[in-house]
C-alpha positions in Angstrom: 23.3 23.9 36.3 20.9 21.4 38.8 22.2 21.0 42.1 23.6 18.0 41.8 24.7 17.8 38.4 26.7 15.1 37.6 29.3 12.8 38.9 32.7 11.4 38.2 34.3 8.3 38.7 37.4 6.6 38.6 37.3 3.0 36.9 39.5 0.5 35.5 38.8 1.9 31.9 40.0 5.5 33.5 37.1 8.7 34.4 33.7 8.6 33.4 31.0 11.2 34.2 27.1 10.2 34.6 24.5 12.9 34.1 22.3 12.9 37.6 19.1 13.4 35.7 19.6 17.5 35.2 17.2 19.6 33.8 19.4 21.1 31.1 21.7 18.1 30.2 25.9 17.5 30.7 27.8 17.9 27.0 30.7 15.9 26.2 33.0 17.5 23.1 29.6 19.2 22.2 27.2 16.1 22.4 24.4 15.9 25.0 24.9 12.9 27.3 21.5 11.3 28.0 20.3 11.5 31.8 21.2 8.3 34.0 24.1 8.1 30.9 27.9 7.3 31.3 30.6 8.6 29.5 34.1 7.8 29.1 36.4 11.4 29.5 40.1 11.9 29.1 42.5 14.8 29.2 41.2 17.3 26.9 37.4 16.0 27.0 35.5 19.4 27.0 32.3 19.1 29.3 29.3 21.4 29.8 27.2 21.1 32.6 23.4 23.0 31.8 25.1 24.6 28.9 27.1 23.4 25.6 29.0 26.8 25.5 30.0 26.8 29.0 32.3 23.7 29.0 35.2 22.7 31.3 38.2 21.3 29.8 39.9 18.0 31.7 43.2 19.3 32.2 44.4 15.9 33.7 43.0 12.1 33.4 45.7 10.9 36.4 44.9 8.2 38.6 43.6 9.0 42.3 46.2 10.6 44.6 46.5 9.3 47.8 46.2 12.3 50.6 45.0 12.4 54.4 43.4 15.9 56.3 43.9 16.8 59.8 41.3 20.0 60.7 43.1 22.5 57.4 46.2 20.4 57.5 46.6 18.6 54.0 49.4 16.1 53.7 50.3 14.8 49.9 51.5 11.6 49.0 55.1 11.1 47.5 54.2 8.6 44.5 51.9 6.5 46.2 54.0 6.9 49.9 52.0 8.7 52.6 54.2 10.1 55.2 52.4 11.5 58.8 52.0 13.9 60.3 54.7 15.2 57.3 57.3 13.8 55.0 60.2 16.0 57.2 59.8 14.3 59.9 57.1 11.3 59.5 56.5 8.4 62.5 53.5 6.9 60.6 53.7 5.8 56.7 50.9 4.6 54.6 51.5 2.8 51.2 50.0 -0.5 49.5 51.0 -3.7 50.3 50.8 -7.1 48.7 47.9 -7.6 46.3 47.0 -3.5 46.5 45.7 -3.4 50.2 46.3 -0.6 52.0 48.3 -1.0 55.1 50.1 1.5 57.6 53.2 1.0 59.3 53.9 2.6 62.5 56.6 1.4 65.0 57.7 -1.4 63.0 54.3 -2.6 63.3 52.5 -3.0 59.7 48.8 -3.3 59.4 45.8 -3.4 57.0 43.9 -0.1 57.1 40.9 -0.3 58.7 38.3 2.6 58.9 39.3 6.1 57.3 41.6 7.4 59.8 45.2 6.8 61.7 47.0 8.5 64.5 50.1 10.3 63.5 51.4 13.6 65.7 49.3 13.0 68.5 46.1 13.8 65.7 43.9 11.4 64.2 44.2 11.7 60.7 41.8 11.1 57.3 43.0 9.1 54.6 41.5 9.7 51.4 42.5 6.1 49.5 42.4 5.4 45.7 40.5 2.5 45.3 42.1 -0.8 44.5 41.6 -1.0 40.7 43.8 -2.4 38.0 44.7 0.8 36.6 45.8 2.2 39.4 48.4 -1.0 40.3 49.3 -0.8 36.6 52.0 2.5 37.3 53.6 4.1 34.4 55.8 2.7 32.4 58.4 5.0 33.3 58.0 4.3 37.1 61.4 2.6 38.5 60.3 -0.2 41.2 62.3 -1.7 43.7 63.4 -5.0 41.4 64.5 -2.3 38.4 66.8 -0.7 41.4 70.3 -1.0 42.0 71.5 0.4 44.9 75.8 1.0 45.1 77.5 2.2 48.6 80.3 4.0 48.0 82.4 3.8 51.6 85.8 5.0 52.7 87.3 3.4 55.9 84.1 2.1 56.8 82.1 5.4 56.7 79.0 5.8 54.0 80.5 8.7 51.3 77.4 8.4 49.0 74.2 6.6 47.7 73.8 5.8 44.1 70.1 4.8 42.7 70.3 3.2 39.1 68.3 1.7 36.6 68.5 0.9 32.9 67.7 4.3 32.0 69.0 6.9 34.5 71.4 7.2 37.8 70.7 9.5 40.7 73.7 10.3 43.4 71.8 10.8 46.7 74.5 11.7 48.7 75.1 10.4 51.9 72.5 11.3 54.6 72.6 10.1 58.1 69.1 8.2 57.4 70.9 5.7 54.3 73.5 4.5 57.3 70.4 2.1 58.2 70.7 0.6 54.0 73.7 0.3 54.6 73.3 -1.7 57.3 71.0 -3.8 55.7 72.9 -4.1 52.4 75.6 -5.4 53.9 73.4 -8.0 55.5 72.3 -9.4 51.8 75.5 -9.4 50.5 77.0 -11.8 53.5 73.8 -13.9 52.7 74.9 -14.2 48.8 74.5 -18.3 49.2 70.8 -18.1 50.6 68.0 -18.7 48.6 66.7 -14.9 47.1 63.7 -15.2 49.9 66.1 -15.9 53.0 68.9 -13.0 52.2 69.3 -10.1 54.4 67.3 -10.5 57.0 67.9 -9.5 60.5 66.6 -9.5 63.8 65.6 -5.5 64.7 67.6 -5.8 67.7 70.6 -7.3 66.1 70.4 -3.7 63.7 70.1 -1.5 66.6 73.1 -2.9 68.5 75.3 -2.6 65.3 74.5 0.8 64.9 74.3 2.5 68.7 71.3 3.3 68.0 67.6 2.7 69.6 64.2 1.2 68.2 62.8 4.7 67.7 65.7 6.2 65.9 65.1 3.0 63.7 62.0 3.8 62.6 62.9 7.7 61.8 65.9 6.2 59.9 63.3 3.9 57.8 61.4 6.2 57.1 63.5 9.1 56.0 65.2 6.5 53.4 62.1 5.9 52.1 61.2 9.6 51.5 64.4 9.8 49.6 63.9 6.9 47.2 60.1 8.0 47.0 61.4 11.9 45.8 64.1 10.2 43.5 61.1 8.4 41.0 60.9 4.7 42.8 57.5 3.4 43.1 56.2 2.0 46.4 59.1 3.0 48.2 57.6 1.4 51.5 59.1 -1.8 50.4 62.1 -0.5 50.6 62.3 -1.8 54.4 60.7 -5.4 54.4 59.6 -6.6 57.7 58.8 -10.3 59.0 56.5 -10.8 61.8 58.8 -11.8 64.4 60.8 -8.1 64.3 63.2 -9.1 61.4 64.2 -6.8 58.8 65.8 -6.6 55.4 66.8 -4.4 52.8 63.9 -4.8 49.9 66.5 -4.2 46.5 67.7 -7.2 45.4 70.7 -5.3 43.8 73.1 -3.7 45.7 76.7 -3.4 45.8 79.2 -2.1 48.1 81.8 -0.1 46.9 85.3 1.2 48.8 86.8 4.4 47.5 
């Protein structure tokens, strides 16, 4: 095997691997890929690098995953939802916004990425970012985004008693953490805006939320982000929009369906 061997790359097609020019060739499925040549590999493509014999098996032809590094801190993605410095407690969140740019929302505040790293946990954090390509914004089909989500409140004098996620195919009860108090809030804000046009319901000033719920513009943000986390572990893509946010501090609930239930 040459030093530098060979090289893979994520395209719109999916992986393909280039032979660097080494001295005893790559092999794809037992077939000698030319020096300077691409290949296209999926899960299962057997590749030898110097040696037909010795071959590697692609175990997995997924897109990108989206990650960041602190020093030997690793922090995952949930779907494509980065939460800093960790999903438990997170005060920073990175996810695509419109037209697959990256952006990162911290304090309300939601901007395009710019350089590799953000400050999360007093640290400065590396993203390592997917690239942009159509493949990548083309999510499985099994995915559930945020207009194939119904969200239903089930309240009792007032007071949350559980979260229900639905689509077409499946329905998750999410219980009723402290954090899904904020959707609440929010869903009950599109449904008293019914008569709006779809764009104009449910939005709220921030400090009009706040003052509803005794609670500050910090806590708001932990609230945000913790319901994201949950919809992110319960299968819904870009969970980030769950929260939608106008530039002069308003806020709405991003499902479109939601119902409020008393029990």
């Amino acid at each position: 095997m040459s030093g530098e061997h060979a090289i893979f790359r994520w395209t719109a097609e999916g992986w393909q691997v280039r032979d660097l020019g080494s001295t005893n060739g790559t092999w794809i499925d037992g077939k000698r890929l030319h020096a300077g040549r691409t290949a296209r590999v999926g899960r299962g493509t057997r590749i030898g690098f110097g040696s037909e014999e010795a071959s590697w098996e692609l175990a997995s032809d997924d897109a990108p995953a989206l990650f960041a590094t602190c020093g030997s801190q690793l922090v995952r993605a949930i779907g494509e939802t980065l939460f800093l410095p960790e999903s438990a407690d997170p005060e920073v969140l990175v996810a695509r916004g419109e037209h697959g740019v990256w952006v990162v929302e911290s304090k309300g505040a939601i901007e395009p990425i710019e350089g590799e790293f953000v400050a999360a946990g007093g640290e400065a954090w590396r993203l390592h970012l997917p690239e942009a390509l159509a493949m990548t914004l083309d999510h499985d089909a099994g995915t559930i985004t945020l207009d194939q989500t119904a969200l239903r409140f089930e309240v009792h004098d007032g007071s949350l008693v559980r979260v229900v996620v639905s689509t077409l195919a499946d329905e998750s009860d999410l219980g009723a953490p402290r954090h899904f108090a904020l959707l609440l809030e929010l869903a009950r804000a599109r449904v008293a805006d019914e008569d709006k046009p779809p764009d104009e319901r449910g939005w709220r000033h921030q400090e009009e939320v706040t003052a509803a719920m005794g609670i500050d513009d910090g806590q708001l943000y932990v609230l945000s982000h913790r319901a994201r986390k949950a919809l992110a572990e319960a299968g819904v893509f870009n969970p980030a929009r769950t929260v939608q946010r106008r530039r002069n501090r308003e806020l709405r609930l991003g499902v479109p369906k939601v119902e409020i239930c008393e029990i």
